[in-house]
Backbone as JSON, one array per atom type, in Angstrom:
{
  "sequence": "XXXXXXXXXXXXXXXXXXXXXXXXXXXXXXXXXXXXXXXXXXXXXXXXXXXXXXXXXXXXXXXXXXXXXXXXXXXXXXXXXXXXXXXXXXXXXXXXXXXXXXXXXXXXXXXXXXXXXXXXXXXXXXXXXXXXXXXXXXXXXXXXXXXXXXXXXX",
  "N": [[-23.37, -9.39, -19.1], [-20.78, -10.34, -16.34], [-19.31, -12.43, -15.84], [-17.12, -14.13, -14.23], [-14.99, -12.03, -15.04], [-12.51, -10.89, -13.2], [-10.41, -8.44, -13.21], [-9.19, -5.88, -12.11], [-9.43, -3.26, -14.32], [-8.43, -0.39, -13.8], [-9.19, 1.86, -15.43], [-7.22, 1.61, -17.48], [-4.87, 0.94, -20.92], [-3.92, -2.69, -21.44], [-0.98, -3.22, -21.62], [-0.17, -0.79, -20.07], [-1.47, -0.85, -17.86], [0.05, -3.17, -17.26], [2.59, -2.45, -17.18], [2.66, -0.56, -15.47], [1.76, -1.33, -12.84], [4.41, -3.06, -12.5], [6.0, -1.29, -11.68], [5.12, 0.31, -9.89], [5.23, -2.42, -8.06], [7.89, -2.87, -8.28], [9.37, -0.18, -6.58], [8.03, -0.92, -4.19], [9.32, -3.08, -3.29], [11.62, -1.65, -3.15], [11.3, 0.46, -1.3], [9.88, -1.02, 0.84], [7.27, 0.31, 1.63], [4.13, 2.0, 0.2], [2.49, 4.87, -1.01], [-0.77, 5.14, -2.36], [-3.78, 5.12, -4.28], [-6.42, 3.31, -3.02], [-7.83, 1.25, -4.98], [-5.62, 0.76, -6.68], [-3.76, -0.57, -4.97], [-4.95, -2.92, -3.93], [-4.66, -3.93, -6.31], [-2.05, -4.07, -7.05], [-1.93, -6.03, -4.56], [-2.39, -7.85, -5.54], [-1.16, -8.34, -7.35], [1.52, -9.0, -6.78], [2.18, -10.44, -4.54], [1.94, -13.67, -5.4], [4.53, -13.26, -6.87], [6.64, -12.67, -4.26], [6.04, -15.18, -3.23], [7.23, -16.85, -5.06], [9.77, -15.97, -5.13], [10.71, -17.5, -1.93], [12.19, -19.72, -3.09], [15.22, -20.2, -4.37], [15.84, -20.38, -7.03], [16.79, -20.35, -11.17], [15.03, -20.32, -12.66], [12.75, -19.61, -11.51], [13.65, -17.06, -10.92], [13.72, -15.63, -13.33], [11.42, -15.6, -14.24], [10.11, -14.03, -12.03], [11.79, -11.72, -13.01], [10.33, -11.26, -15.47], [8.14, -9.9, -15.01], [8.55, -8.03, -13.51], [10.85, -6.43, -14.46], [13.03, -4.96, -13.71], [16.52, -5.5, -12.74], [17.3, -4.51, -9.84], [15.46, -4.65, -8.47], [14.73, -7.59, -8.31], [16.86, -8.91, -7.68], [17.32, -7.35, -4.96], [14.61, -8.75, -4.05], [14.51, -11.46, -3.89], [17.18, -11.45, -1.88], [17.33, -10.13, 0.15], [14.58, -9.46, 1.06], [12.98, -12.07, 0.37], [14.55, -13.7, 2.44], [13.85, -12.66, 5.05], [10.74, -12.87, 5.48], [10.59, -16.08, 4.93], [9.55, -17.94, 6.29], [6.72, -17.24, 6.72], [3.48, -18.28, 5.69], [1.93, -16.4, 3.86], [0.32, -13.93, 2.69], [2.08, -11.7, 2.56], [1.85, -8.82, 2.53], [0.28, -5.55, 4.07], [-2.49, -3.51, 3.78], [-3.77, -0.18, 4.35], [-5.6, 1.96, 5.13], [-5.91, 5.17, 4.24], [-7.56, 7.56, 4.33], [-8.64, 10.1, 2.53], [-7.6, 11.86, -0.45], [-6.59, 15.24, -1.84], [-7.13, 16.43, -3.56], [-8.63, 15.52, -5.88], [-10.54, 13.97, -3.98], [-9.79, 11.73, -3.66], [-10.21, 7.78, -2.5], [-7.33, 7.38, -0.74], [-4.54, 4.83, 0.34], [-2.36, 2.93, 2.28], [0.28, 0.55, 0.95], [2.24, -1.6, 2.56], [5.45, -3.96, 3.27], [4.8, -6.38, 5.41], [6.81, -7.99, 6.92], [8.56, -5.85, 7.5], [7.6, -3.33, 9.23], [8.63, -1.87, 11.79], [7.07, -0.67, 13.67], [4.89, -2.4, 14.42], [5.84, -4.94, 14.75], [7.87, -4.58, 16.74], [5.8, -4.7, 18.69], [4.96, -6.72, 19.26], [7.17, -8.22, 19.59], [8.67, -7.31, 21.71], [6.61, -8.27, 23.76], [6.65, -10.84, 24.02], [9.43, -11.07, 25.08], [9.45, -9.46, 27.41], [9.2, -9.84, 30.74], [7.66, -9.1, 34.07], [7.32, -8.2, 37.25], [5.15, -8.45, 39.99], [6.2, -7.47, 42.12], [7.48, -4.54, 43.31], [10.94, -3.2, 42.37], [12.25, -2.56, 44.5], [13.01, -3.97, 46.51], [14.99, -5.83, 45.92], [17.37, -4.29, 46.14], [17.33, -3.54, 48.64], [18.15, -5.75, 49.96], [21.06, -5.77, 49.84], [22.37, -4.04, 51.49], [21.45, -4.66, 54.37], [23.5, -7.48, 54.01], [25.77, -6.57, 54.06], [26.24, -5.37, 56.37], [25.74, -7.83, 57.89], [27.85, -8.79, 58.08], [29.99, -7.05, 59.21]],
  "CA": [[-22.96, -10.08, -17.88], [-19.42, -10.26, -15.94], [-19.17, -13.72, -15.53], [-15.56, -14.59, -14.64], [-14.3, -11.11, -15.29], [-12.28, -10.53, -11.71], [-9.09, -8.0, -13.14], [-9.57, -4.49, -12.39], [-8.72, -2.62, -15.15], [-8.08, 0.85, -13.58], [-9.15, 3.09, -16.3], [-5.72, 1.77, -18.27], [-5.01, -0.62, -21.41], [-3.3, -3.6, -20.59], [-0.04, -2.45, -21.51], [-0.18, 0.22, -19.34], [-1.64, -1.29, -16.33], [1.3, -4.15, -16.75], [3.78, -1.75, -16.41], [2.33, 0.53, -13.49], [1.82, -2.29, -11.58], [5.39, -3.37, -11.97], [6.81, 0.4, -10.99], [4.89, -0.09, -8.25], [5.71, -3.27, -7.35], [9.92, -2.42, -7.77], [8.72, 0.61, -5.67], [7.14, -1.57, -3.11], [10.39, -3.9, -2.94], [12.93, -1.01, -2.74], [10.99, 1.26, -0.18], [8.86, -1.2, 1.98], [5.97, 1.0, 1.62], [4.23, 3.26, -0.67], [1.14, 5.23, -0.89], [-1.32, 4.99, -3.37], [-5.1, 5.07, -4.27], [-6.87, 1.99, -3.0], [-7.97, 0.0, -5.65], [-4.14, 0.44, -7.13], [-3.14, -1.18, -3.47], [-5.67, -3.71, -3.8], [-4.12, -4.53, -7.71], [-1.0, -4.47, -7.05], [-1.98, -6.76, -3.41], [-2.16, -9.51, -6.2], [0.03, -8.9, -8.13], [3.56, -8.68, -6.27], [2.45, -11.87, -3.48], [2.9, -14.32, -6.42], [5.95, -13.1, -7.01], [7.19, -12.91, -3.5], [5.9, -16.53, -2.82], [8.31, -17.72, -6.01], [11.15, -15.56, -4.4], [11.03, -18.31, -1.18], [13.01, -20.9, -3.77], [15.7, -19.2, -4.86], [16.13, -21.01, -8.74], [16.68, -19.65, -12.14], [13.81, -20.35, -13.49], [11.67, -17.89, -10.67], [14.44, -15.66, -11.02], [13.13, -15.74, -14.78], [9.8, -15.28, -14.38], [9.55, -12.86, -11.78], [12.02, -10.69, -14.09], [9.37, -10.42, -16.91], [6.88, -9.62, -14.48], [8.92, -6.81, -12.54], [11.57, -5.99, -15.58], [14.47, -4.22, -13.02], [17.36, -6.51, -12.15], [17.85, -4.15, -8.79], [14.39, -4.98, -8.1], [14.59, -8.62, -8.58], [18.11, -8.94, -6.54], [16.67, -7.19, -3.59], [13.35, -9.41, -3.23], [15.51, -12.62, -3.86], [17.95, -11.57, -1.27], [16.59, -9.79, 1.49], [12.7, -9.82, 1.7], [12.75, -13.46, 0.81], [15.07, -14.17, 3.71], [13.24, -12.32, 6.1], [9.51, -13.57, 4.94], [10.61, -17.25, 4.57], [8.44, -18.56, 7.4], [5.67, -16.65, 6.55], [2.91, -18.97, 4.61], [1.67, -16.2, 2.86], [-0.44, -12.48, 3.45], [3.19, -10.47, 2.98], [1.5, -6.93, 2.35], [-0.85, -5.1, 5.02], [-3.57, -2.25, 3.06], [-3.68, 0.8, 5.34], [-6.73, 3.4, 4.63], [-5.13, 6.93, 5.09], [-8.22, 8.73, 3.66], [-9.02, 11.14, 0.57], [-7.0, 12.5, -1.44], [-7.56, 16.62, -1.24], [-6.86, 17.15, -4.82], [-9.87, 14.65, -6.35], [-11.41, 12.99, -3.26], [-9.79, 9.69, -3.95], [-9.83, 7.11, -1.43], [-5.65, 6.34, -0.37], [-4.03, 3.73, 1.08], [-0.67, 2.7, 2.31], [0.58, -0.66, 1.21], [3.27, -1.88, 2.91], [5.49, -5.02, 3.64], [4.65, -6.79, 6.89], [7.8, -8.06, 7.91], [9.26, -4.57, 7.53], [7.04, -2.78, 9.78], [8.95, -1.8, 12.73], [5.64, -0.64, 15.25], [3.68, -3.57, 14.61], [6.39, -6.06, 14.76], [8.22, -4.78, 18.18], [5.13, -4.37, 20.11], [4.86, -8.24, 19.39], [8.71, -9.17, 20.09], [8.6, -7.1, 23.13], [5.04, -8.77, 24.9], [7.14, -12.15, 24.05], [10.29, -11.18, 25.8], [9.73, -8.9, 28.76], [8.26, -10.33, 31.93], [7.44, -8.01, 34.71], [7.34, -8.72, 38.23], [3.57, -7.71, 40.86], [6.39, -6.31, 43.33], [9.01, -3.56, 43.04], [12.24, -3.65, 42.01], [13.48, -2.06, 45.68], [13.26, -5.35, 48.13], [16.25, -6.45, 45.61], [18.22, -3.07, 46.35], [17.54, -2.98, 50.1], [19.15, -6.51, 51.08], [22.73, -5.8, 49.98], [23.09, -3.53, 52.54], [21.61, -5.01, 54.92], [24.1, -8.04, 53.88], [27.1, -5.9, 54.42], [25.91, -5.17, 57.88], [25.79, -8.36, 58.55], [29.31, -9.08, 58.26], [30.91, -6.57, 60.0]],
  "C": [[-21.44, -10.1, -17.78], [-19.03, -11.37, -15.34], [-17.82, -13.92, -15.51], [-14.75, -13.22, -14.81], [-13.95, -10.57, -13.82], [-11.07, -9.35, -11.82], [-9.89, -6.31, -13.23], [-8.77, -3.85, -13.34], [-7.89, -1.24, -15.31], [-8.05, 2.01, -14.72], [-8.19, 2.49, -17.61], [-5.89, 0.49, -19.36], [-4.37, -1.6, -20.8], [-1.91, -3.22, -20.37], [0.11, -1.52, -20.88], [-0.2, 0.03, -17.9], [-1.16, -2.3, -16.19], [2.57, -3.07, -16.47], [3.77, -0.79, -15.52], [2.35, -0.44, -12.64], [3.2, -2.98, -11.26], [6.4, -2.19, -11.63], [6.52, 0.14, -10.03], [5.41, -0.68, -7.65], [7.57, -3.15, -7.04], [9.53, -1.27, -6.65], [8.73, 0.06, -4.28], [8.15, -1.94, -2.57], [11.19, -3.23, -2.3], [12.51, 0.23, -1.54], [10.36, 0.82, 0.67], [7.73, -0.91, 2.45], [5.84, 2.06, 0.8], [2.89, 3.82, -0.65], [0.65, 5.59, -2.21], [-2.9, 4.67, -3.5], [-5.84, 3.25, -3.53], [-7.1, 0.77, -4.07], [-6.52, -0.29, -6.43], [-3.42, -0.44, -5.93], [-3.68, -2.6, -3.91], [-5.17, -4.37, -5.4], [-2.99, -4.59, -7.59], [-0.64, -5.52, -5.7], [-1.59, -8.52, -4.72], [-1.8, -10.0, -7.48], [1.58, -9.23, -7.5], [3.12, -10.06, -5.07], [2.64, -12.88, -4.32], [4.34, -14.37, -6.3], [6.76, -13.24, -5.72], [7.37, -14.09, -2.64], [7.31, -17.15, -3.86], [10.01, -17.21, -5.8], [11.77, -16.47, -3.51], [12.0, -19.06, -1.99], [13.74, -20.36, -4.52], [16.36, -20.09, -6.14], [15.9, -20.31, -10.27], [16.24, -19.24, -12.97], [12.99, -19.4, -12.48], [12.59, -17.07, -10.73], [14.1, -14.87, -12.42], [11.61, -15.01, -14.63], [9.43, -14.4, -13.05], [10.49, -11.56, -12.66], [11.53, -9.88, -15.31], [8.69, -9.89, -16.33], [7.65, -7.64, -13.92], [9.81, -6.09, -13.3], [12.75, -5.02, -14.71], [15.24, -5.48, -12.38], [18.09, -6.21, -10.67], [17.34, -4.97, -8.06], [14.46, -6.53, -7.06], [15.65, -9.04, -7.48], [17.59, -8.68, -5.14], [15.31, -8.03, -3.03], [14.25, -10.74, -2.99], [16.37, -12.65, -2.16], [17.69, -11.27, 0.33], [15.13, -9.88, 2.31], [12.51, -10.99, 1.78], [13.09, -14.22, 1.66], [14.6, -13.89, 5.08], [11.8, -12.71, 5.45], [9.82, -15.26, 4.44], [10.17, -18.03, 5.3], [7.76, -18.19, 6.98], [5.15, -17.28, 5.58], [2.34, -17.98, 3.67], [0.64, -14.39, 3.48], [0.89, -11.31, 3.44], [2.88, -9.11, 2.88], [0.39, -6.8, 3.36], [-1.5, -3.87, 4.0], [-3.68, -1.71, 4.31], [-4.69, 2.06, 4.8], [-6.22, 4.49, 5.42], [-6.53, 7.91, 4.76], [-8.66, 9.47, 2.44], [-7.87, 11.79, 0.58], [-7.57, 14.33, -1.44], [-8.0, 16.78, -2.29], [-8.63, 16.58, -5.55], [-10.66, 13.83, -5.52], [-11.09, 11.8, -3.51], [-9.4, 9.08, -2.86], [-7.81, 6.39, -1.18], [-5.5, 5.84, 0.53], [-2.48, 3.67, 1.35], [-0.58, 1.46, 2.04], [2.07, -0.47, 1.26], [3.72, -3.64, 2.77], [5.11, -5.62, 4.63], [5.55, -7.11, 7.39], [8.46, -6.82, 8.14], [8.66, -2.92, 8.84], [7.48, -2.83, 11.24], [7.95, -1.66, 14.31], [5.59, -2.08, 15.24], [4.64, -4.5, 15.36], [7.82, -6.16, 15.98], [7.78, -4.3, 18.67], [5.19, -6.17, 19.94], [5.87, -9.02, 19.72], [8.53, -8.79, 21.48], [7.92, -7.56, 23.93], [5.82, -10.19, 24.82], [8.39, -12.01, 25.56], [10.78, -10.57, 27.42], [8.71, -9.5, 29.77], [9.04, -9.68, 33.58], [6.98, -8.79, 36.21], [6.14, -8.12, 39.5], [4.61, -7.01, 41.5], [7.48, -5.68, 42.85], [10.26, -4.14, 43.12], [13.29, -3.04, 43.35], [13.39, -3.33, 46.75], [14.81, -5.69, 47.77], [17.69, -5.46, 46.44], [18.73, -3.06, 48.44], [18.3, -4.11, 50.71], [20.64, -6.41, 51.12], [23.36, -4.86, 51.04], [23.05, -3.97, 53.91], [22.56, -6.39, 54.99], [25.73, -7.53, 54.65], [27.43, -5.62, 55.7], [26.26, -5.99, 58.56], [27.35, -8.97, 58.9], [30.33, -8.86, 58.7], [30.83, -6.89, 61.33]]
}
């Protein structure tokens, strides 16, 4: 029985699949998106939101402890500084999973995980539907009174 046993192991020992998952995750930080088999998406989905939740509070003690976890001090600098400032509203969900398909080589199911605030489509079709408002009639009634204005004056 698998009572309680929820960590995918991906084939790897532990040692192994702690430090792929934090390549990845520096990866993840310093490019915003990366592509990669699914269930590696889906393992590294929970591993790196932790960490980017303890980024919000920027103290030396989570600066600590996501450093063992992620072991690059570029890494660590850039979530701290930039992702956590842009994701600091956000209660929580910072990565989107993206099914691209198989793989040609072995048929393996890939994915894209990305950040969500970083996602330029998604995130100005949703600024734009906020800020533009569009009018039922054309934009020539405005055009046509200034002349007749001018008319009227002479």
């Amino acid at each position: 029985m698998r009572h309680g046993k929820k960590v995918n192991h991906l084939g790897r020992k532990t040692a192994h699949r702690k430090s792929m998952l934090a390549n990845m995750g520096c990866s993840l930080i310093e490019h915003k998106r990366i592509n990669t088999t699914v269930a590696k998406a889906k393992a590294l989905k929970g591993f790196i939101e932790p960490l980017i939740t303890k980024a919000k509070d920027d103290t030396t003690h989570n600066r600590r402890i996501v450093f063992s976890r992620l072991r690059q001090k570029e890494a660590v600098t850039e979530l701290f500084r930039d992702v956590a400032a842009k994701i600091g509203d956000r209660p929580g969900g910072y990565t989107r999973i993206i099914k691209l398909g198989n793989r040609l080589g072995d048929n393996a199911d890939m994915a894209m995980i990305e950040l969500v605030d970083y996602n330029e489509i998604y995130n100005a079709d949703k600024k734009a539907k906020k800020t533009t408002r569009r009018s039922r009639r054309g934009g020539s009634s405005t055009t046509v009174t200034p002349p007749v204005a001018s008319n009227e004056e002479e």
